[in-house]
N, C-alpha and C positions, 0 to 999 in steps of 0.2 A: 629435663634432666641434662641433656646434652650442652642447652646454653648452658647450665651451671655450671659444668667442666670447663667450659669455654670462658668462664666467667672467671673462675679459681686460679685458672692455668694462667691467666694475662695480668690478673690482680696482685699476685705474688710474685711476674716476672720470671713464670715458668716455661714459658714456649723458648724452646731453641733456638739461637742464634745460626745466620748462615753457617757460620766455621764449625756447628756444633750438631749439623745435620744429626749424624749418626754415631752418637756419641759411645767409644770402640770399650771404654771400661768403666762405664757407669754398672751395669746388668749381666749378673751371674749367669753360668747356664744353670739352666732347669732341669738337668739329670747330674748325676755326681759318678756317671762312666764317659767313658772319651765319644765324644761323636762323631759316629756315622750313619750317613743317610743314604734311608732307601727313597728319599723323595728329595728335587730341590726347588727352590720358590721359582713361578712362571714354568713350572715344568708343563708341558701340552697335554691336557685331559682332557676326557668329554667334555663338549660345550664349556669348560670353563679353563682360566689357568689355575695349577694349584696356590694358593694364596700361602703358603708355607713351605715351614721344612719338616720332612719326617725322618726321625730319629730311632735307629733301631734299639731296641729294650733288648739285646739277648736273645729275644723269642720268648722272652718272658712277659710276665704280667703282673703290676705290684709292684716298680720299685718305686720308690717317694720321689716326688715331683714337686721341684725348688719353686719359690718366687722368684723371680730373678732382679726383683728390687725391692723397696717399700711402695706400695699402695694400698688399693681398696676394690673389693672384688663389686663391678657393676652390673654384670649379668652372668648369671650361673643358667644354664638350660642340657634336658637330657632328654633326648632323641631317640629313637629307633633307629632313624637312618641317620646321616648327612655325620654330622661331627659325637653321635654319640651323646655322652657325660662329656661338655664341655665348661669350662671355666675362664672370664674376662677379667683382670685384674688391671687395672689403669694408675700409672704412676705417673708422681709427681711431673715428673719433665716431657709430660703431653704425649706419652705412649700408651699405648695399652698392649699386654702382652694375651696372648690365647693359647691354652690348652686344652687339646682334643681327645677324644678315643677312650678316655681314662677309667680304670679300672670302679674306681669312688673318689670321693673327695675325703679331705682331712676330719675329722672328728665335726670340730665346731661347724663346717659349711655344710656338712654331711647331715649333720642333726637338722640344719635350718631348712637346706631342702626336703627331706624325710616331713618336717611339719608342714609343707606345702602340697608335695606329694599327698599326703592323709588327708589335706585339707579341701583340693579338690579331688580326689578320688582318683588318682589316675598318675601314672608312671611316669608321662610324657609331660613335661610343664619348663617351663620358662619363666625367670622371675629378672626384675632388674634392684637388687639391692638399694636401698637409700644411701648416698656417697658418704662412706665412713663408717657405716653399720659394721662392716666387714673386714675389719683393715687386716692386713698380712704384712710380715716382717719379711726383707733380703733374706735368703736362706734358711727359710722356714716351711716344713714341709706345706702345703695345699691341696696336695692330690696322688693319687694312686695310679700308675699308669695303666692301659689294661688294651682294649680292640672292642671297645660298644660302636653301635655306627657302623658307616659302612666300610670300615675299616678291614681291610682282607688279610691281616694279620698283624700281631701285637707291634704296635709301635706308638709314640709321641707324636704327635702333631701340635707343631708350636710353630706360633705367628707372632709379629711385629705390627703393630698397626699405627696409624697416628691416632689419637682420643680426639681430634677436632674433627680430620676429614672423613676418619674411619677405613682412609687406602691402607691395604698393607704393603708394607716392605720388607724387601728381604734382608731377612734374620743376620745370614752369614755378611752384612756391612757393619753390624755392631761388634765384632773384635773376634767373635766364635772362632776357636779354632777347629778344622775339618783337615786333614792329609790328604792331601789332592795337588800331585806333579803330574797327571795324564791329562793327555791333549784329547779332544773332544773327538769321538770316533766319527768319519762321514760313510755313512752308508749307500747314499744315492745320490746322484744329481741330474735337475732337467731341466731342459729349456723350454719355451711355453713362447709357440708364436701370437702375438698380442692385439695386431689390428688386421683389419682388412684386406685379404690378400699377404700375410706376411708367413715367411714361407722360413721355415728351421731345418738345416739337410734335406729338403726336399720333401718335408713335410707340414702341412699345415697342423698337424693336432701336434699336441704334448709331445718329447723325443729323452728316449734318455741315454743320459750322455756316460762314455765311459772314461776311465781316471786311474793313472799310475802314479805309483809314490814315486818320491825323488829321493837323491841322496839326502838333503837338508831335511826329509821327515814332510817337504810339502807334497799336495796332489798337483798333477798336468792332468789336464782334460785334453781329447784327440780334439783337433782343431773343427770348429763348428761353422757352417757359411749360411748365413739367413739373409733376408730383407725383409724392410718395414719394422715393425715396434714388436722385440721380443723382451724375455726377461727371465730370467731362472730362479731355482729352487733346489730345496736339498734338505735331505734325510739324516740328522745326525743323534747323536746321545752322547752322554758325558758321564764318566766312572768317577767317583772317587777311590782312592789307593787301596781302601780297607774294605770296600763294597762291590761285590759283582753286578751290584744295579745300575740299570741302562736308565740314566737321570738326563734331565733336561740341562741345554747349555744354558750358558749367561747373556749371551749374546753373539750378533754379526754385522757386522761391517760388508759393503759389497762396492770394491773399487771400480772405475771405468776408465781405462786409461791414466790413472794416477787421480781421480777427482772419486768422493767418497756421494754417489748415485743412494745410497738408504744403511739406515744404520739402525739398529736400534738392542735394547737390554731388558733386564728383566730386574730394573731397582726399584719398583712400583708400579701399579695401576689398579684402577677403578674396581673395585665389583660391579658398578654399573655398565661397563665396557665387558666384563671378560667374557661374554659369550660370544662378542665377536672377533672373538678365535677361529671361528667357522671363515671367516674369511682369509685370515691369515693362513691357511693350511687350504690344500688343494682340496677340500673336501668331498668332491666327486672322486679322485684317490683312495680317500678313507675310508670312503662309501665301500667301496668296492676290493678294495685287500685291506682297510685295519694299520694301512701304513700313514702317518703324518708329512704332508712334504710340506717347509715349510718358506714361502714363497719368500724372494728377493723385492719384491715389487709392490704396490699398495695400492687394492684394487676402487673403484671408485665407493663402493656402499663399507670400505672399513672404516670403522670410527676410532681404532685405535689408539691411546694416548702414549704409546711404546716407543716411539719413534724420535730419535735422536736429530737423525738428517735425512730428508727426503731431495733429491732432484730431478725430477719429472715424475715422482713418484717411483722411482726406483725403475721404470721403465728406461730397455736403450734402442733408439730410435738408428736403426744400421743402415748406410748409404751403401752404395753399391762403389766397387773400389775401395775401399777404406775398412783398415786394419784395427781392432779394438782388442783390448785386453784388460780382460774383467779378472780381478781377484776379490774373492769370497774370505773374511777371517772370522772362522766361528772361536770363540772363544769359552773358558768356564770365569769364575770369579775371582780364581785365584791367578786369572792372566796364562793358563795354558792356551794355547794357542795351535788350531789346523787352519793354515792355508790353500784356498785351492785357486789353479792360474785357469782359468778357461781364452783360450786363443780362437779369435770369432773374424771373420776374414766377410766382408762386404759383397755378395753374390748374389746375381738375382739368377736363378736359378725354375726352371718349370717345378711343379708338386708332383713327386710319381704318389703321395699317401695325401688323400686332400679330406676335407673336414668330416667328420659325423657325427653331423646334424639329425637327429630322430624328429621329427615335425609328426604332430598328433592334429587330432582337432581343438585342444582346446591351447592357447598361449598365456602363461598366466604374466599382466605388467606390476610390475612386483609395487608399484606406489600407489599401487587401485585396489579400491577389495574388490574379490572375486569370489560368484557364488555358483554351485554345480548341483543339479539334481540327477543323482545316482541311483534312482529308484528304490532302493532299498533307504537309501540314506542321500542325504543332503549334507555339502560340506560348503563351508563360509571359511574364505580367509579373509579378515581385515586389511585393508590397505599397511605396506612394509612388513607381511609376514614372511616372505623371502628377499634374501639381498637383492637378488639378479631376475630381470625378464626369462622366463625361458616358459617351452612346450611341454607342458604336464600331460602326464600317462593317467587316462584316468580310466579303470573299467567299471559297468552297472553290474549289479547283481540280486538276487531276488533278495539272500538275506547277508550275502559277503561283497564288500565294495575296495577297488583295490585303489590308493590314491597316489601314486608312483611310486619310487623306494627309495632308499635307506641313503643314495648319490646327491640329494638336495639336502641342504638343511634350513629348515625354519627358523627363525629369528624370533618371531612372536606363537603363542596359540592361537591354533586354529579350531574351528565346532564340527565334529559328526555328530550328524541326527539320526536317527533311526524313527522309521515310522512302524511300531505295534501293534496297530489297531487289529491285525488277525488274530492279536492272541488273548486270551482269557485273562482277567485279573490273577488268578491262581498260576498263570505259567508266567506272568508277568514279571510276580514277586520275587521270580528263579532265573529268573532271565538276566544277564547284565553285556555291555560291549566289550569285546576283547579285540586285540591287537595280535592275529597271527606272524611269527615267526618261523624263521628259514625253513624249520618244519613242519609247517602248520600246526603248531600248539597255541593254546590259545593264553594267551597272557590280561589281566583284568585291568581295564582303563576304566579310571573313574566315570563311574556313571549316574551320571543325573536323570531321575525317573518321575515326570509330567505329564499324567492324563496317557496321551496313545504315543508318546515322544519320550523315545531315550537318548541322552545326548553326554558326551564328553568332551571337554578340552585337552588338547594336546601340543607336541611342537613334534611329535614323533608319524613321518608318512609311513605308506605300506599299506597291507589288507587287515581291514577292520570287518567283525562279524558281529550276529547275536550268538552269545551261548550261553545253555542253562544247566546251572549247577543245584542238584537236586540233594546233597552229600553233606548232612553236617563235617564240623569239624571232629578231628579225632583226639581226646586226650589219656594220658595214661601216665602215671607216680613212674618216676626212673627213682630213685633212690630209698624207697619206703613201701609197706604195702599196708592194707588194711588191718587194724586193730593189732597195731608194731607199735612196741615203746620206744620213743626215740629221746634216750635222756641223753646222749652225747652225740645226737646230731647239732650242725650250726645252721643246717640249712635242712629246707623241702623243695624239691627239684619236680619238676613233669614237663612233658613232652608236649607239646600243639600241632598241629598239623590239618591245611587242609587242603584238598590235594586240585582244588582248580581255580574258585573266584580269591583264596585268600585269605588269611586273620584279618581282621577289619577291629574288633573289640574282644575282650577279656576283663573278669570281671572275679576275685575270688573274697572268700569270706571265712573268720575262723570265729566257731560259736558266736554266727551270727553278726561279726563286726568284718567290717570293710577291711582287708589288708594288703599292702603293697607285694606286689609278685611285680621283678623283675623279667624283661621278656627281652629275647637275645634271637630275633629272628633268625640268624646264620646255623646256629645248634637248636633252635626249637626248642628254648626252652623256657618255661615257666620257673623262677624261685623267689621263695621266701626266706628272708632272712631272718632266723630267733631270736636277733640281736633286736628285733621292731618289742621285742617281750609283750605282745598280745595275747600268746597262751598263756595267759594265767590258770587256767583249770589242768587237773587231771589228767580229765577225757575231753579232747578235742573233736571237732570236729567238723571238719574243710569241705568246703564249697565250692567247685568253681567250674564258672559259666564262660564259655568261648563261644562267638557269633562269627561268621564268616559277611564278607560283603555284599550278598542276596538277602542275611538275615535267617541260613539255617544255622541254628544253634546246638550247642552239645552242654549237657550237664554232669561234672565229676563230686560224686560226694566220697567221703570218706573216713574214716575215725583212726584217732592214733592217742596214744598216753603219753604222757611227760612231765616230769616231776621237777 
């Protein structure tokens, strides 16, 4: 399907010419209120960047949601997590645009999913339209906005992608206009002595540094005196005019003496790149307070395609005597601009704070796999499941194994095993792996169950246990009760809930026929929409079966009238 796009798009002399990269008034916006965002494309998220921009709704849910050109919609999918009720509509001149989070879709895409939905039996499903099946007009509604997904409050999620390579780009380069005259706030800055022996104010680890405004609106930094190969970093966010949200910048440039040492933006990249983000950002930092720094420098395992100008990789190699002066220019997209001047004076200096190094027994070399027997549990990391060399914290335990923390991040999955064999097939089928957190509660990691071995894949370290959940799930009618005439209801609402391994399936039925129940993990809840017009009878009468992840199950039945 994709060559055939590939095929259309060159056949007809539809791929963009250079001067026509991002073409500023071909594509309408997708909402008909002014835009502001509470997200912006490359903003720093867990393990990824965000691939978009998000658009606030009001705090609303439901308003119609534009095409932003002519095409044809090639893959429609709807999720529980990730993007939700999402929509892919690919236009002519080799973009494809994406709408996320959304309430529903328009009549006709609505009806088509709904027959797919029914047809495999199940809420969650992904289709890829045949090109042209689907076609949508420039400013014609398509979709409903709304918060499915992991969406933590009502908003739009819309992306730019190409149709050939599938990178996205940011939205705000095609003409969109956003009210944004505020310069890019900096919150922290630090310098990071880098080789051997290189010493930052007298210290060998991480230093942070301090920073006054000036009259012109830029920062000074107090003069800093290192030797050997150091490099900085910095904490900042960027506001637009009409939004109190703390958004990602566009970009930074980092001078050395007047020569531009690494530079880079946020006009595209990879999904297959964005998780090594983890290297871009101090993540033993993030580990550890939840703050993003977001380094000057480019460490040897980043793969990055971000990067505008690199020289020596953004490292500065300080001679003793010798005077440098480094400027930092973060910027947003609309060309605001903070400067900061850091004044670095060539010192060799003794280390009164010198490295800490925690050396364990075991070292893991991050290009080798490496395997550990924890007693309890056995862990396998394939060779490049972390960026960097370093000494892993690893404790045994009879049935909890703890495998360092939250400071490393993994690149690839990694396997814990669990060996069973003490326990009875009957505690077995109760039993699953969890992943405790900061307060030891136990969180459910998928679990794979073979003979006397339970095992999950993961990329997330920390203490992993057995625990057994003995608790069906819990359901209960929020809006209806038993043998209730609901002739001017539009919907059937119920609650799920289960309070340790998790929903895993749900399953409902009215006078015996399969029907769709939407399920909104965030409110728990289960609904049916009358619009599906499956009650045709009378007397109805509803079914429904919810299983948790061990496989205890709960059954709701129930009878209601409707004319």
């Amino acid at each position: 399907m994709r060559l055939l796009f590939i095929l259309l798009f060159v056949l007809n002399g539809w791929v963009l010419s250079a001067q026509m990269k991002y073409p500023k008034d071909f594509f309408q916006s997708p909402l008909d209120i002014p835009l502001i965002l509470a997200g912006t494309f490359g903003e720093l998220r867990s393990n990824h960047f965000h691939s978009g921009i998000d658009i606030k709704t009001q705090l609303r849910q439901g308003l119609p949601v534009y095409a932003i050109g002519d095409g044809t919609v090639t893959r429609i999918k709807v999720s529980l997590w990730g993007y939700g009720k999402a929509l892919y509509v690919a236009h002519p001149n080799g973009f494809t645009s994406v709408y996320a989070h959304l309430q529903k879709f328009s009549p006709e895409i609505e009806a088509y999913i709904k027959k797919v939905q029914y047809q495999k039996k199940s809420y969650e499903v992904e289709v890829f339209p045949e090109y042209g099946e689907l076609k949508v007009e420039k400013g014609k509604i398509i979709a409903y906005s709304g918060n499915t997904g992991g969406s933590t409050g009502p908003h739009l999620h819309f992306e730019i992608r190409s149709s050939i390579s599938e990178k996205p780009t940011n939205p705000l380069l095609y003409g969109y206009e956003v009210r944004d005259a505020t310069n890019p706030t900096l919150v922290g800055l630090y310098a990071y002595p880098l080789s051997e022996g290189a010493v930052v104010n007298q210290s060998e680890r991480k230093v942070q540094l301090n920073f006054t405004k000036q009259a012109d609106g830029s920062f000074l930094a107090d003069k800093v005196t290192a030797s050997g190969t150091i490099g900085f970093g910095f904490n900042a966010f960027d506001r637009q005019d009409l939004a109190a949200n703390k958004n990602g910048i566009f970009s930074m440039e980092q001078k050395v003496n007047g020569k531009v040492y690494s530079a880079y933006d946020f006009e595209t990249f990879s999904f297959g790149e964005t998780r090594y983000i983890n290297t871009l950002i101090d993540y033993e930092h993030f580990g550890k307070y939840r703050q993003r720094i977001q380094k000057c420098f480019k460490d040897p395992s980043n793969r990055l395609g971000i990067y505008k100008t690199l020289h020596n990789n953004g490292k500065i190699v300080v001679k003793e005597g010798v005077s440098y002066n480094v400027e930092l220019a973060l910027a947003d997209i609309e060309g605001n601009e903070t400067k900061v001047v850091i004044p670095v004076e060539g010192k060799k200096e003794p280390p009164r704070i010198t490295k800490d190094l925690k050396k364990t027994e075991h070292y893991i070399i991050a290009q080798r796999p490496n395997n550990f027997d924890l007693g309890a549990a056995k862990v396998y990391f394939p060779a490049n499941t972390f960026y960097n060399d370093f000494y892993i914290d690893l404790e045994k335990g009879e049935d909890t194994v703890t495998i360092h923390d939250n400071t490393v991040a993994a690149h690839r999955n990694f396997t814990i095993t669990f060996d069973v064999s003490k326990y009875s097939e009957v505690e077995r089928k109760q039993l699953f792996i969890a992943r405790l957190d900061e307060r030891s509660r136990p969180n459910y990691a998928r679990t794979y169950k073979r003979n006397n071995t339970f095992t999950t894949r993961t990329r997330n370290l920390g203490r992993y246990t057995l625990t057994k959940d003995t608790l069906p799930p819990t359901i209960r009618p929020r809006n209806f009760k038993d043998r209730q005439w609901l002739n001017n209801y539009r919907y059937l609402s119920l609650e799920i809930a289960d309070d340790l391994s998790g929903i895993n399936s749900y399953d409902a039925y009215l006078n015996g026929e399969w029907i769709l129940m939407e399920y909104e993990p965030k409110t728990r809840t289960l609904t049916y929409n009358f619009d599906d017009k499956i009650a045709q009878q009378t007397q109805c009468a509803l079914k429904v079966i919810v299983t948790d992840n061990v496989g205890n199950s709960s059954t709701f039945e129930s009878t209601f009238f409707r004319k």
